[in-house]
PDB file with SEQRES, HELIX, SHEET and CRYST1 records, atoms N, CA, C and O in Angstrom:
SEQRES   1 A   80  UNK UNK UNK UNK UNK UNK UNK UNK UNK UNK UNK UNK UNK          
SEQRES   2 A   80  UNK UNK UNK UNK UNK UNK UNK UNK UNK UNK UNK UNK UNK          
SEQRES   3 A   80  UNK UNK UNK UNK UNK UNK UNK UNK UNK UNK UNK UNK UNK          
SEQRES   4 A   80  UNK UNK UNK UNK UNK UNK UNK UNK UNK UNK UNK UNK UNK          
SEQRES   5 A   80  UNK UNK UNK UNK UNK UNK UNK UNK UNK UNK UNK UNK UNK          
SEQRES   6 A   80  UNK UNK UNK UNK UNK UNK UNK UNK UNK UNK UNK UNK UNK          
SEQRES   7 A   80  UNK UNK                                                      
HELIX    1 AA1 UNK A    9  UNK A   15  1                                   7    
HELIX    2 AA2 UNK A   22  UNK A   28  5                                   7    
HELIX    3 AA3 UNK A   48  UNK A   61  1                                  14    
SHEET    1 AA1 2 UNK A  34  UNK A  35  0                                        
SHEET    2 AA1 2 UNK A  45  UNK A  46 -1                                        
CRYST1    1.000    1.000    1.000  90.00  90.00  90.00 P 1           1          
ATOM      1  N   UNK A   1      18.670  20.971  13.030  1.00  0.00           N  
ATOM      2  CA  UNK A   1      17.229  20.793  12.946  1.00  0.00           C  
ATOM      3  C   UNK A   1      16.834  19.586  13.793  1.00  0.00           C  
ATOM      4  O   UNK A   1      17.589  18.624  13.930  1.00  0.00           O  
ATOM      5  N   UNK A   2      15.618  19.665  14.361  1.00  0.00           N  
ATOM      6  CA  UNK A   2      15.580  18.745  15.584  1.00  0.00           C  
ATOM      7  C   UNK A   2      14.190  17.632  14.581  1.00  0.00           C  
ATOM      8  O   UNK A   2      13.105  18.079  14.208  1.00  0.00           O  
ATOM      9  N   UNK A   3      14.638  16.319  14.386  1.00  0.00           N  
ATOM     10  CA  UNK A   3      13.939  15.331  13.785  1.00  0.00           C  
ATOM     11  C   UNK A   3      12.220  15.037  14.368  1.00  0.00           C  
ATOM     12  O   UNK A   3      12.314  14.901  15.588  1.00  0.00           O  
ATOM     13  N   UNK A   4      11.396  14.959  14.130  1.00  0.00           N  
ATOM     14  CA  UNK A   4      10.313  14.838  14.469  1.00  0.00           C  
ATOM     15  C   UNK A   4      10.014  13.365  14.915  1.00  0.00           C  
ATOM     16  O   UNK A   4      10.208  12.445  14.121  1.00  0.00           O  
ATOM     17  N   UNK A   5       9.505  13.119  16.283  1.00  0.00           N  
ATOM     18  CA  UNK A   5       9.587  12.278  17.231  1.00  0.00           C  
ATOM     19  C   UNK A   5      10.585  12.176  18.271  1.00  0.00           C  
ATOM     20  O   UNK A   5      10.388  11.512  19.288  1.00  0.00           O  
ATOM     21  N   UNK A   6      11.756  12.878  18.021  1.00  0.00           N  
ATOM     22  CA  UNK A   6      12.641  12.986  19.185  1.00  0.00           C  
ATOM     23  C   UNK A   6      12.219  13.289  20.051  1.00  0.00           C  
ATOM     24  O   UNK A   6      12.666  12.756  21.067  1.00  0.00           O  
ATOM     25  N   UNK A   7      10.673  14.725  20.271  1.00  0.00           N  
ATOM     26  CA  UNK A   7      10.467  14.932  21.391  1.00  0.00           C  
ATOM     27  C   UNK A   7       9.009  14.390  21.452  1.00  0.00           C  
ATOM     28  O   UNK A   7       8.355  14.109  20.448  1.00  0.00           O  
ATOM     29  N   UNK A   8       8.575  14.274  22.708  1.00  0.00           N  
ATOM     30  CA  UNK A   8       6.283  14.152  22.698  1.00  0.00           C  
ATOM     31  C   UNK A   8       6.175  15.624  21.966  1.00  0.00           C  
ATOM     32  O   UNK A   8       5.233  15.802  21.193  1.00  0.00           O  
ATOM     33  N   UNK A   9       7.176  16.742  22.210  1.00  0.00           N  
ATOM     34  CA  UNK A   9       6.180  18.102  21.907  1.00  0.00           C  
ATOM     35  C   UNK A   9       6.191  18.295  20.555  1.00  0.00           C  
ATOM     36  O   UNK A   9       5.389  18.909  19.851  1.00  0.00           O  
ATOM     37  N   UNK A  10       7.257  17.663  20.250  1.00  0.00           N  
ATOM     38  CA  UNK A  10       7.149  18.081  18.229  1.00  0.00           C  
ATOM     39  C   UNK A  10       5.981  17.108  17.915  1.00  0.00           C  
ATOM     40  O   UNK A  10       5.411  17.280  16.838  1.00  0.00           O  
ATOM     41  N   UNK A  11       5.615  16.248  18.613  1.00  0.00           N  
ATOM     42  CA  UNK A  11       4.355  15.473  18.153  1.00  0.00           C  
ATOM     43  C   UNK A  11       3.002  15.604  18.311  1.00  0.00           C  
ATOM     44  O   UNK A  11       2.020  15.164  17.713  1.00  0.00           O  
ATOM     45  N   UNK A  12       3.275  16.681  19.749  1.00  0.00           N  
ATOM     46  CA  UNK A  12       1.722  17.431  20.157  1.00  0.00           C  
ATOM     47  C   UNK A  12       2.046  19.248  18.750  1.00  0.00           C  
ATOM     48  O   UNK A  12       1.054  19.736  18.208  1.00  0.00           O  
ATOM     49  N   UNK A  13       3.008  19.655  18.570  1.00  0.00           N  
ATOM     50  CA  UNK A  13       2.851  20.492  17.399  1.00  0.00           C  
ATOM     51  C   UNK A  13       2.788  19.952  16.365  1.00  0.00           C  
ATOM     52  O   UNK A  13       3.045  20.867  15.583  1.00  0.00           O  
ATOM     53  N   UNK A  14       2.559  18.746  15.570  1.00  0.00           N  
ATOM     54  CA  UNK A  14       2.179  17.976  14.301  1.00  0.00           C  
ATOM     55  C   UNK A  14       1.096  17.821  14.511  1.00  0.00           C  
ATOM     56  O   UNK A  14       0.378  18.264  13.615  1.00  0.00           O  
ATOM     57  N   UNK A  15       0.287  17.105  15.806  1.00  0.00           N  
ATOM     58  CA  UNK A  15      -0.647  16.479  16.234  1.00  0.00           C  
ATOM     59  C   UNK A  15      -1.767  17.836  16.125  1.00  0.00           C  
ATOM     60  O   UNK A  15      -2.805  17.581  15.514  1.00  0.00           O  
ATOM     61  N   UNK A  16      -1.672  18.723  16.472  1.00  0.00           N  
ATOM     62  CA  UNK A  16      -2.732  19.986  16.928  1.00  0.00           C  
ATOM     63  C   UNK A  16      -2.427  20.709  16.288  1.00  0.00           C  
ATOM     64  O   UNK A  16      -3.383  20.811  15.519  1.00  0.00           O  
ATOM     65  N   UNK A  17      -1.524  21.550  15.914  1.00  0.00           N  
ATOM     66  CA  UNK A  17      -0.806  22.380  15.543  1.00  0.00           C  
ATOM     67  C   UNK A  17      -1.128  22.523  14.258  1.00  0.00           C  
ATOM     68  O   UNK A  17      -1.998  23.254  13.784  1.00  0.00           O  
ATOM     69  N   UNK A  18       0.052  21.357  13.374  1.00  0.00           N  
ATOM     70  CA  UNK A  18      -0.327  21.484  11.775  1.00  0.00           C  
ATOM     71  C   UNK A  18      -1.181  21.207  11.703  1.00  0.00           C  
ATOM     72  O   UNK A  18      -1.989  22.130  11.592  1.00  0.00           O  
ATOM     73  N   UNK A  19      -1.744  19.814  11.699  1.00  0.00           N  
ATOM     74  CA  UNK A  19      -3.050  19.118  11.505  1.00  0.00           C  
ATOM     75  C   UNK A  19      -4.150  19.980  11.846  1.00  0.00           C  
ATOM     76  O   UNK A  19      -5.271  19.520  11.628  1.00  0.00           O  
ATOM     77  N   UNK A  20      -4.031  21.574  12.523  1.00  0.00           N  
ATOM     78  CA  UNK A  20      -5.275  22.302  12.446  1.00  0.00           C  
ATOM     79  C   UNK A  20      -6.342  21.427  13.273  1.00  0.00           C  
ATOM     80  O   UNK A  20      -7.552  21.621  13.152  1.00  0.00           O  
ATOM     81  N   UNK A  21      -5.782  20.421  14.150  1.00  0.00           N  
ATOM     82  CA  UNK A  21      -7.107  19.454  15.108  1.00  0.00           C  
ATOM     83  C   UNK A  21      -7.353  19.901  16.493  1.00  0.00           C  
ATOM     84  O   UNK A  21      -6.843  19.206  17.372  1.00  0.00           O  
ATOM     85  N   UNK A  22      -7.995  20.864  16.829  1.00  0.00           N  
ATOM     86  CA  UNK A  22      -7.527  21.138  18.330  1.00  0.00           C  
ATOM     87  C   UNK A  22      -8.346  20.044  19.061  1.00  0.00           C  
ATOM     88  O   UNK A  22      -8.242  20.093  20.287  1.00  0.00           O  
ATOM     89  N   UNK A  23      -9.152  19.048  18.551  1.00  0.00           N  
ATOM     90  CA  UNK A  23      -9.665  18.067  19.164  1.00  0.00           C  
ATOM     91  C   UNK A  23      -8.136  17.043  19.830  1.00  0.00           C  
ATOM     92  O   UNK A  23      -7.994  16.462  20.906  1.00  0.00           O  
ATOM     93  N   UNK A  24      -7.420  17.150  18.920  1.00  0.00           N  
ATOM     94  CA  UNK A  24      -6.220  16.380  19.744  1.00  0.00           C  
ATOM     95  C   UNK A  24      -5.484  17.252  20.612  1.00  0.00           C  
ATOM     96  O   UNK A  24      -4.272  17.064  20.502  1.00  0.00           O  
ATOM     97  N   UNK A  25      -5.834  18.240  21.528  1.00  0.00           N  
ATOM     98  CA  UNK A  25      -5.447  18.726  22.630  1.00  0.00           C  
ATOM     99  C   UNK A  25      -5.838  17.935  23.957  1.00  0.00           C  
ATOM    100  O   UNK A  25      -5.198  17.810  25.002  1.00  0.00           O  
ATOM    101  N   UNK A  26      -6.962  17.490  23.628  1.00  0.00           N  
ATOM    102  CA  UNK A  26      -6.969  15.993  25.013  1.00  0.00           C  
ATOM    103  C   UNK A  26      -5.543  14.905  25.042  1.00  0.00           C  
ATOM    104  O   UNK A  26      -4.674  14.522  25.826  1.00  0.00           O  
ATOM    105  N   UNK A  27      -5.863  14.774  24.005  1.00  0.00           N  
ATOM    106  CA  UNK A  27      -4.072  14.128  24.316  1.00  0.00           C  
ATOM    107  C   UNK A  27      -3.139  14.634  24.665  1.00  0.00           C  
ATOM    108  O   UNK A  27      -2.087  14.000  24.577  1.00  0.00           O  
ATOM    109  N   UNK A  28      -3.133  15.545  25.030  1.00  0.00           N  
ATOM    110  CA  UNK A  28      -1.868  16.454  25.656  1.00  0.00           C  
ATOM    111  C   UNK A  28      -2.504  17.397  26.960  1.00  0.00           C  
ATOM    112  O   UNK A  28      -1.940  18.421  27.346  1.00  0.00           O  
ATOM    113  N   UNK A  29      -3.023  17.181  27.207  1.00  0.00           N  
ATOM    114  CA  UNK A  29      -3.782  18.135  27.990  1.00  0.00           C  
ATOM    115  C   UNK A  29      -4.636  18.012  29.322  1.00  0.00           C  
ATOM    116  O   UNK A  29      -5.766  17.828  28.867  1.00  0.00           O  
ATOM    117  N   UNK A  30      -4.725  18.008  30.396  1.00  0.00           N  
ATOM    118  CA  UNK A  30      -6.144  17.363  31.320  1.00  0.00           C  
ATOM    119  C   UNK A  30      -7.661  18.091  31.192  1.00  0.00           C  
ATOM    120  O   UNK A  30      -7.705  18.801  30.187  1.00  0.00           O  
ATOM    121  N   UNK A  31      -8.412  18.087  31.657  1.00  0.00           N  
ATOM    122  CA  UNK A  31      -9.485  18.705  31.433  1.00  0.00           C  
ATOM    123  C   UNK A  31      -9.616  19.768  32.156  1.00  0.00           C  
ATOM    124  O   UNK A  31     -10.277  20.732  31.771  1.00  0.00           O  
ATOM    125  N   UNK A  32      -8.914  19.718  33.455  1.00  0.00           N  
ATOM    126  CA  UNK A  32      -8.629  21.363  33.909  1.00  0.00           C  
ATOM    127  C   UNK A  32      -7.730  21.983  33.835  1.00  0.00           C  
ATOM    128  O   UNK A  32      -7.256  22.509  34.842  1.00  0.00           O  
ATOM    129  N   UNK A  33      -7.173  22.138  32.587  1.00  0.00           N  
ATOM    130  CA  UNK A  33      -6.097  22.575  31.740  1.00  0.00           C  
ATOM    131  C   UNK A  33      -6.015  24.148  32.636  1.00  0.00           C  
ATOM    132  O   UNK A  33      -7.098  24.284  33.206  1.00  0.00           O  
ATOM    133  N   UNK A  34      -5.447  24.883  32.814  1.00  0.00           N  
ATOM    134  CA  UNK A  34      -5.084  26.686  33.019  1.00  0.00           C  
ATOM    135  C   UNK A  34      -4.946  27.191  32.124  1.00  0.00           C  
ATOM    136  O   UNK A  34      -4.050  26.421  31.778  1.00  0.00           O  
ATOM    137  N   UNK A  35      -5.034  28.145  30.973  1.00  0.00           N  
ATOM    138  CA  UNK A  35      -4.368  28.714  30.248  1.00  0.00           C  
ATOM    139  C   UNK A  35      -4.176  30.154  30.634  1.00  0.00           C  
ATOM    140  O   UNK A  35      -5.170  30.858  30.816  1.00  0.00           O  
ATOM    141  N   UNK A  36      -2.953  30.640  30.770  1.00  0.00           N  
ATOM    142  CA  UNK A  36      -2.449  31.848  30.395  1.00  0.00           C  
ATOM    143  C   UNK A  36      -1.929  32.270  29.076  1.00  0.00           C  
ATOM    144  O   UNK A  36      -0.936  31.795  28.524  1.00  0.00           O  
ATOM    145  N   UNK A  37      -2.645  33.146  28.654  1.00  0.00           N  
ATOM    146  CA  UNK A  37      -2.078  33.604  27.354  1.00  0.00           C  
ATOM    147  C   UNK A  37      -1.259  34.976  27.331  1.00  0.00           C  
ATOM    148  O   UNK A  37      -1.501  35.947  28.048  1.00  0.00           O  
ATOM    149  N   UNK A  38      -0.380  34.890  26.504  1.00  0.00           N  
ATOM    150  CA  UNK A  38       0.329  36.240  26.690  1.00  0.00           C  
ATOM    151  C   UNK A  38      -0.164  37.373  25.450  1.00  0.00           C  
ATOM    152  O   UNK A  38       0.447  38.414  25.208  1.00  0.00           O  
ATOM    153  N   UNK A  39      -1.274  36.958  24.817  1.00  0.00           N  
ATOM    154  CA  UNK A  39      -1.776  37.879  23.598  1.00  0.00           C  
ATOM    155  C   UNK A  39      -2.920  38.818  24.683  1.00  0.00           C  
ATOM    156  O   UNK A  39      -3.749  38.646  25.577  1.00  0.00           O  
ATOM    157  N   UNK A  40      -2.474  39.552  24.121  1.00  0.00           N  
ATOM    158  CA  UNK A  40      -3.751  41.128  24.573  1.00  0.00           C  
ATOM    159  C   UNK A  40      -4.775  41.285  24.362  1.00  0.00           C  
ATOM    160  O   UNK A  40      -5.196  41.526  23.230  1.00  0.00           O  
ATOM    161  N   UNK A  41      -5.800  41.154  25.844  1.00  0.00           N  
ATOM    162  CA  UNK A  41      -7.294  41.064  25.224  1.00  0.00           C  
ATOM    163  C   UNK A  41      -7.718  39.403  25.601  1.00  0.00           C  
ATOM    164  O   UNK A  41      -8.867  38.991  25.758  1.00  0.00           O  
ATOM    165  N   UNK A  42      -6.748  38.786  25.673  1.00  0.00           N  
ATOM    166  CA  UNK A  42      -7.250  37.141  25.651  1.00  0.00           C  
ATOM    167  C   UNK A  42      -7.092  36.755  27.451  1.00  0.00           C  
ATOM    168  O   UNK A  42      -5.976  36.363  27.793  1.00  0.00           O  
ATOM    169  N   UNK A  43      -7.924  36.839  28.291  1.00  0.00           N  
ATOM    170  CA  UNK A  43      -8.469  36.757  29.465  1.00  0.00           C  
ATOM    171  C   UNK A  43      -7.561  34.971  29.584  1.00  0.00           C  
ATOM    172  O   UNK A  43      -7.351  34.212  28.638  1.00  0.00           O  
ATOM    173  N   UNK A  44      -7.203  34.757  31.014  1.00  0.00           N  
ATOM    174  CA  UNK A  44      -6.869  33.987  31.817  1.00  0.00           C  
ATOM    175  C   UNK A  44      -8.020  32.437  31.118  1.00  0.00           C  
ATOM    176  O   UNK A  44      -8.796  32.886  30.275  1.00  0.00           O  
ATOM    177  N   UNK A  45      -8.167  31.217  31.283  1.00  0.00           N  
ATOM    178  CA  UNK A  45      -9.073  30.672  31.182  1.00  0.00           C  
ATOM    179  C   UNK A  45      -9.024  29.015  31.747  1.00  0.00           C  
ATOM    180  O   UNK A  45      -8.010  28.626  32.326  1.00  0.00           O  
ATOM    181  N   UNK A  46      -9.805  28.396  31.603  1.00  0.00           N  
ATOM    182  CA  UNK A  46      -9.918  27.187  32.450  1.00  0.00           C  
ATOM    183  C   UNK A  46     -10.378  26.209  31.393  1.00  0.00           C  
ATOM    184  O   UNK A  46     -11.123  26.715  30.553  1.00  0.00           O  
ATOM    185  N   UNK A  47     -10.122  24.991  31.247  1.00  0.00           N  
ATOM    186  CA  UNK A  47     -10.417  23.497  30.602  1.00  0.00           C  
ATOM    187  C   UNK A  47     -10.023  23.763  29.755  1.00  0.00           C  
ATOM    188  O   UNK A  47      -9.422  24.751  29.333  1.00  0.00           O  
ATOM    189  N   UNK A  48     -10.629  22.001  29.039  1.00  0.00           N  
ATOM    190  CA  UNK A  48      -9.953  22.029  27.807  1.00  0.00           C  
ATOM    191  C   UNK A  48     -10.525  22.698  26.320  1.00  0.00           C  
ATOM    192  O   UNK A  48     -10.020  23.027  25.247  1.00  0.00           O  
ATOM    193  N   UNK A  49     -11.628  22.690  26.819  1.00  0.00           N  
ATOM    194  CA  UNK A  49     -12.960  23.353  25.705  1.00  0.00           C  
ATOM    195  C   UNK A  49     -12.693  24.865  25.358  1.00  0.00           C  
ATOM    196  O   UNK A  49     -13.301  25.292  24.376  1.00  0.00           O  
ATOM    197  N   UNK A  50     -11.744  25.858  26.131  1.00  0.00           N  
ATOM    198  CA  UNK A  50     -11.792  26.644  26.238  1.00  0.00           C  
ATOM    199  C   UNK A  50     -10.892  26.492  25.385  1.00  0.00           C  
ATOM    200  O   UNK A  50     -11.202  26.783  24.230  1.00  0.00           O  
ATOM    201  N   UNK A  51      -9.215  25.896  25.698  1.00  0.00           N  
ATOM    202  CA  UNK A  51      -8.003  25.713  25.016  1.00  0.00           C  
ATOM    203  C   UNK A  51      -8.210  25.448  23.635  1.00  0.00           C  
ATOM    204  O   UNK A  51      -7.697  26.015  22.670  1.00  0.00           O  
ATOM    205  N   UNK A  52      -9.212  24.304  23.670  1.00  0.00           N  
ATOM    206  CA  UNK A  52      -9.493  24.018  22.024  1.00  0.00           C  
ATOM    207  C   UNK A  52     -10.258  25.719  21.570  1.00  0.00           C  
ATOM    208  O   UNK A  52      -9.936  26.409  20.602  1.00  0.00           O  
ATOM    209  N   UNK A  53     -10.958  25.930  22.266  1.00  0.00           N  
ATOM    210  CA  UNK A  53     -11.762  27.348  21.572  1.00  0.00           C  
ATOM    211  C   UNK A  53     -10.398  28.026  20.698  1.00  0.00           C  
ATOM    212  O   UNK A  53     -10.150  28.036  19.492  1.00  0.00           O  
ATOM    213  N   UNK A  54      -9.565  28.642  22.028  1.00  0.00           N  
ATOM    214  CA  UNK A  54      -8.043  29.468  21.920  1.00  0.00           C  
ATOM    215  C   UNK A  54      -7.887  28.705  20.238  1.00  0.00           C  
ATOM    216  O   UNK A  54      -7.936  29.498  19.297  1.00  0.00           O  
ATOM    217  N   UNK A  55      -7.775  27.773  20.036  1.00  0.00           N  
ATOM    218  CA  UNK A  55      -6.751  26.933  19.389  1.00  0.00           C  
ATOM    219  C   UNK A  55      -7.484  27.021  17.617  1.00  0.00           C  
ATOM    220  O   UNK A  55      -6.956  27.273  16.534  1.00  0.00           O  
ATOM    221  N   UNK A  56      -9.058  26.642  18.058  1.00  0.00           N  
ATOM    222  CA  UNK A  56      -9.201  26.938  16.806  1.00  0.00           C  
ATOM    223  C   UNK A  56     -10.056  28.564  16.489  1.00  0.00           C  
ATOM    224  O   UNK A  56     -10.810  28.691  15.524  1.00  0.00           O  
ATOM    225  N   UNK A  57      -9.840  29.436  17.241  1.00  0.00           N  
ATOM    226  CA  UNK A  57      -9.886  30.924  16.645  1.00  0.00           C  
ATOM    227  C   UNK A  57      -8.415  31.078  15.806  1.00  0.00           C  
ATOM    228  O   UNK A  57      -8.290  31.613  14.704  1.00  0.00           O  
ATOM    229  N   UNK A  58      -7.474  30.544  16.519  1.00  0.00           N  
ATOM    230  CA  UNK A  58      -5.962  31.017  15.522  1.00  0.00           C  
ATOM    231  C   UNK A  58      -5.963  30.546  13.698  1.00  0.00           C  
ATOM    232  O   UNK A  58      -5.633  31.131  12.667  1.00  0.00           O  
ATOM    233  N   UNK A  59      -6.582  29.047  14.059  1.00  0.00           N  
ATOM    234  CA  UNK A  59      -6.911  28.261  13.176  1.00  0.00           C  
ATOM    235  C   UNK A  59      -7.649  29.273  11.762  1.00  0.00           C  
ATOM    236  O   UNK A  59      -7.301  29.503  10.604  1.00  0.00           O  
ATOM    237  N   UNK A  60      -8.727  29.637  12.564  1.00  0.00           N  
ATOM    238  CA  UNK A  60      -9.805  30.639  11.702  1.00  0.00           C  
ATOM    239  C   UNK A  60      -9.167  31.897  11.618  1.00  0.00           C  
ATOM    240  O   UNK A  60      -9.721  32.392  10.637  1.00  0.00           O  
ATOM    241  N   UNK A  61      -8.544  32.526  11.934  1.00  0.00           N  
ATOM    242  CA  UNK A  61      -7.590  34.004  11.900  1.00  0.00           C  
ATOM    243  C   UNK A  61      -6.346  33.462  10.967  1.00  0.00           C  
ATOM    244  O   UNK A  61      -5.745  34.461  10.574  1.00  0.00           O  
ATOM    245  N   UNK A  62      -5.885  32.566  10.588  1.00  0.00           N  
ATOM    246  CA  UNK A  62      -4.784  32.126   9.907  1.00  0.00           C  
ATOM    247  C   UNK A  62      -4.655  30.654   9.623  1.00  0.00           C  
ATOM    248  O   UNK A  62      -3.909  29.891  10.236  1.00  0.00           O  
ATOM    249  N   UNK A  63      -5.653  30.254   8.388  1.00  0.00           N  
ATOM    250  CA  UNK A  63      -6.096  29.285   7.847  1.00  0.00           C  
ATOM    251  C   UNK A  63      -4.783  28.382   7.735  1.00  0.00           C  
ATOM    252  O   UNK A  63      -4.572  27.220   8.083  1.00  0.00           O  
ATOM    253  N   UNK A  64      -4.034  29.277   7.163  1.00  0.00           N  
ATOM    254  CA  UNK A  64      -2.314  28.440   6.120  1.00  0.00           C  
ATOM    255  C   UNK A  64      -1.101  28.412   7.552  1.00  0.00           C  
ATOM    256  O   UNK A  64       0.098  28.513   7.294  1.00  0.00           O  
ATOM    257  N   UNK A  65      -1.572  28.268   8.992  1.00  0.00           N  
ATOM    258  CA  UNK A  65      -0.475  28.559  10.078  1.00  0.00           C  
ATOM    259  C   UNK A  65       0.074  26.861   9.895  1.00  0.00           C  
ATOM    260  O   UNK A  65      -0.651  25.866   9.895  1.00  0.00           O  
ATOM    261  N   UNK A  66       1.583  26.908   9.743  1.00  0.00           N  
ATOM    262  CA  UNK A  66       1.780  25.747   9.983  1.00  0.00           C  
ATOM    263  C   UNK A  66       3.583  26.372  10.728  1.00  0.00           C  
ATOM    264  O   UNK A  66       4.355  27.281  10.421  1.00  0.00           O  
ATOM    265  N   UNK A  67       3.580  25.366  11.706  1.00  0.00           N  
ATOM    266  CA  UNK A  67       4.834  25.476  12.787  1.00  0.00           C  
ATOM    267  C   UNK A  67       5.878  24.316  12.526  1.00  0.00           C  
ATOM    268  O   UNK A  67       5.694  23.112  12.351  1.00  0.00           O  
ATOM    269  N   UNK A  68       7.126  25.134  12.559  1.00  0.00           N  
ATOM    270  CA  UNK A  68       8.464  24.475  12.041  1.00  0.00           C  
ATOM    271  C   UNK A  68       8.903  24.905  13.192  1.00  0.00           C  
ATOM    272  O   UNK A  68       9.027  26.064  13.587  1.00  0.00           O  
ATOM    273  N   UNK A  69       9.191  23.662  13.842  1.00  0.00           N  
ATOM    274  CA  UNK A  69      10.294  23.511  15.141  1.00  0.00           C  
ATOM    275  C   UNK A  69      11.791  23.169  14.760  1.00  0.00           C  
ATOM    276  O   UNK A  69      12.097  22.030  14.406  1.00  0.00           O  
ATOM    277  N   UNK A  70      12.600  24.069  14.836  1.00  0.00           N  
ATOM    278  CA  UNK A  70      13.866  23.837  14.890  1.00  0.00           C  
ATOM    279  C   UNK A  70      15.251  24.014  15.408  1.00  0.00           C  
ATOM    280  O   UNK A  70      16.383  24.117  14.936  1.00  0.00           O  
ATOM    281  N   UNK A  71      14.593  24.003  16.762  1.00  0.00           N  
ATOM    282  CA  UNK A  71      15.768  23.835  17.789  1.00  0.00           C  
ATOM    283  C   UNK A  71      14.519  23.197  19.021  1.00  0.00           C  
ATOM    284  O   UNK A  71      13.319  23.322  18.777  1.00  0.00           O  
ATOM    285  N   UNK A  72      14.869  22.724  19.938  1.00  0.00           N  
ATOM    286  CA  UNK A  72      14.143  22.277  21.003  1.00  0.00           C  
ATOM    287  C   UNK A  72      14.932  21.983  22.134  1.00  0.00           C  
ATOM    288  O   UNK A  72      15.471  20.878  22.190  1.00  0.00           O  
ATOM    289  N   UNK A  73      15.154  23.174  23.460  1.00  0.00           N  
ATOM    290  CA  UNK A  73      15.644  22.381  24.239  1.00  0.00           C  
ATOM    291  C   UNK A  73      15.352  22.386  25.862  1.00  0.00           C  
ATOM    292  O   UNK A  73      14.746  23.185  26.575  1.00  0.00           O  
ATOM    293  N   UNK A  74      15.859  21.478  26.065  1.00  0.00           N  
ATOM    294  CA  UNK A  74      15.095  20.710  27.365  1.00  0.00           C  
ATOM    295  C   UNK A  74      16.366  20.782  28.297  1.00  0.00           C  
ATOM    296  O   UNK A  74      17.566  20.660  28.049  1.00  0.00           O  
ATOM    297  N   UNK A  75      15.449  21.100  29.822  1.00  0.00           N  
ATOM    298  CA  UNK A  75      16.126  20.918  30.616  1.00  0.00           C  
ATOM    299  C   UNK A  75      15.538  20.566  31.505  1.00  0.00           C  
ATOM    300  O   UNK A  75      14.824  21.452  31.975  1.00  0.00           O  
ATOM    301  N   UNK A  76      15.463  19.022  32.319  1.00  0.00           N  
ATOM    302  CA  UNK A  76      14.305  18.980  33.475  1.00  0.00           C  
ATOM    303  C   UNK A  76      12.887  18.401  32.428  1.00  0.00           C  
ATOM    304  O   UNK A  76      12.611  17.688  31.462  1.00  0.00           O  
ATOM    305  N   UNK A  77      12.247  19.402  33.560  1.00  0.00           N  
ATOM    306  CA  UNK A  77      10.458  19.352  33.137  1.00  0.00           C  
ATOM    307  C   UNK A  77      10.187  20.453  31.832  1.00  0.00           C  
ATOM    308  O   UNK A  77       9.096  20.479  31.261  1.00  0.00           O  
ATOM    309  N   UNK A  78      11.563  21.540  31.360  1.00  0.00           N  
ATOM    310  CA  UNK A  78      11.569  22.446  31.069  1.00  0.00           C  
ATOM    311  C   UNK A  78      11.884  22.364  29.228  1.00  0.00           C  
ATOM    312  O   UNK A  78      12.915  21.898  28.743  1.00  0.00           O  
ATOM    313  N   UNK A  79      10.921  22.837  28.569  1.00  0.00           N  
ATOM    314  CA  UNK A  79      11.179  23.127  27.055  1.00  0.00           C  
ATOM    315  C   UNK A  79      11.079  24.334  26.810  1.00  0.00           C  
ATOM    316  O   UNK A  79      10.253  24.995  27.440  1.00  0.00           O  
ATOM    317  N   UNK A  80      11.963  24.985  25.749  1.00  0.00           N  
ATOM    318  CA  UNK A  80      12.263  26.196  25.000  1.00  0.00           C  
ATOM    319  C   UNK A  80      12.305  26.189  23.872  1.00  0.00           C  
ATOM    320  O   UNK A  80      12.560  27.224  23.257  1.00  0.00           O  
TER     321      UNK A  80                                                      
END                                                                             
């Protein structure tokens, strides 16, 4: 199980994620963020307003979502 703070990303998934804040996606994020999503139906999109949108529809579709990271690995610039 990978300890929380070992990585920035287990802290941007505590930070946004559990905490249900997509306002703390600026902290992780620039303002001309890209998003590609791989869900069906959910169009290509641009900034961060949009990302937070993405972020809290999941929020509202699944009130109780909370994410358990437990493996994390890195290679490079690269997480899995």
């Amino acid at each position: 199980m990978v300890e929380n703070g070992t990585f920035p990303y287990l802290r941007y998934v505590d930070d946004v994620w559990n905490a249900h804040h997509p306002e703390a996606l600026a902290d992780y994020f620039a303002p001309s963020v890209r998003v590609h999503s791989l869900t069906p139906g959910i169009e290509p999109g641009t900034g961060l307003e949009y990302l937070k949108l993405l972020a809290q529809s999941l929020f509202d579709a699944f009130p109780d979502v909370f994410f358990i990271v437990e493996d994390v690995i890195q290679q490079e610039d690269r997480l899995a």
